[in-house]
N, C-alpha and C positions, 0 to 999 in steps of 0.2 A: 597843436591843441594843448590845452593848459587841462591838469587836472588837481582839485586838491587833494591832501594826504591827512584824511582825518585819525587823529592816534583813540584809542580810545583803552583806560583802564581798565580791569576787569578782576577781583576778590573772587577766588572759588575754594569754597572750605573744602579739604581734603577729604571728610567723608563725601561729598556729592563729586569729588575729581571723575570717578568713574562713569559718571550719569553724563556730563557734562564735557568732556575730554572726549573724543574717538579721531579715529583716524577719517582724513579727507580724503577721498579720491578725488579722479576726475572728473568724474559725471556728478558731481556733488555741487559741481560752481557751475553757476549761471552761463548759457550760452555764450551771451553778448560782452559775459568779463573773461572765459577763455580765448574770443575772439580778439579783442584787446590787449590780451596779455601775449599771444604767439604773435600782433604786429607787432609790439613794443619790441619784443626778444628779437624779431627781425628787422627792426631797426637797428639795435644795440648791437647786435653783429653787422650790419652792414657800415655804422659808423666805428667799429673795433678794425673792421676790414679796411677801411680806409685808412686810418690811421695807422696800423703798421705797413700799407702800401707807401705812405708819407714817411715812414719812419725809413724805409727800406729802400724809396726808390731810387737815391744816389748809386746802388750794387746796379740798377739795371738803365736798359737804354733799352727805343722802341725803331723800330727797323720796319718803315713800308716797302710792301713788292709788291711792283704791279708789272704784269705778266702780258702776252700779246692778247689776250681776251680783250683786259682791261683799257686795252691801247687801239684798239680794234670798235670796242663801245662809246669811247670817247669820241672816237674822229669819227666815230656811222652816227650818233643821237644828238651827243650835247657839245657845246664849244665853249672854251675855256682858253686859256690864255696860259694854259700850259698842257702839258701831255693826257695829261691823264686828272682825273680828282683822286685829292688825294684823300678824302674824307673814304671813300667807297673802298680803296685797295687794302688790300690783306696786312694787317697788323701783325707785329710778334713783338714780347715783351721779354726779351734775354738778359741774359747775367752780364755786363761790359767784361768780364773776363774772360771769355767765350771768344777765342780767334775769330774772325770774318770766313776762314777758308770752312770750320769746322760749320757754322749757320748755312754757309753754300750749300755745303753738298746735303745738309738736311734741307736745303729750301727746293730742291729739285724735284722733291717730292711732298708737296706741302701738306697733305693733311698728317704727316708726319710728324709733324712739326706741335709742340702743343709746349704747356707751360713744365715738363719734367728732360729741357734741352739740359740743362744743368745735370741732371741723373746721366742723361744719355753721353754729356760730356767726360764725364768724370769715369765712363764705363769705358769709354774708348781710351782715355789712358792709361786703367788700367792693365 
């Protein structure tokens, strides 16, 4: 959606600053432009968030597990031409510097598992 940005000047002589000048709240602006204005801001982070995921994601690598559930659904509903889909199995987004033995023994308990491995790494060495 396109919007334009109308500037508009405005002269306020200093004796009427006070009549004229107060402070805005929130309840002060139109429904439909704070509705407007928290998507925009939720855009603006969700395109900030992608961009330093872009900027960052060389640090990390993405590792599917798929578990005898997952293996077990596969061969009882759908058929595939390979084990499992791999779209459905459980994602993790870890740091490549992150040993494989050290992601194991958190994967054995997977809801363990979550985006602070990097913390939980860093804890266990020290």
């Amino acid at each position: 959606m396109k919007y334009s940005n109308p500037y508009m000047l405005v002269y306020i002589r200093e004796s009427d600053k006070e009549k004229i000048v107060c402070n805005v709240d929130e309840e002060d602006i139109a429904k439909h432009l704070r509705v407007r204005y928290s998507l925009w801001k939720k855009e603006q982070e969700e395109k900030e968030h992608k961009k330093r995921e872009k900027a960052e994601g060389h640090f990390y690598t993405i590792i599917k597990v798929a578990q005898d559930a997952d293996l077990i659904m596969q061969i009882a509903r759908d058929i595939y031409f390979d084990l499992v889909d791999h779209d459905k199995v459980k994602c993790f987004r870890i740091p490549k510097q992150i040993p494989f033995i050290i992601f194991k023994v958190y994967s054995k308990c997977l809801h363990c598992i979550s985006g602070s491995l990097a913390s939980r790494y860093s804890a266990l060495l020290s």
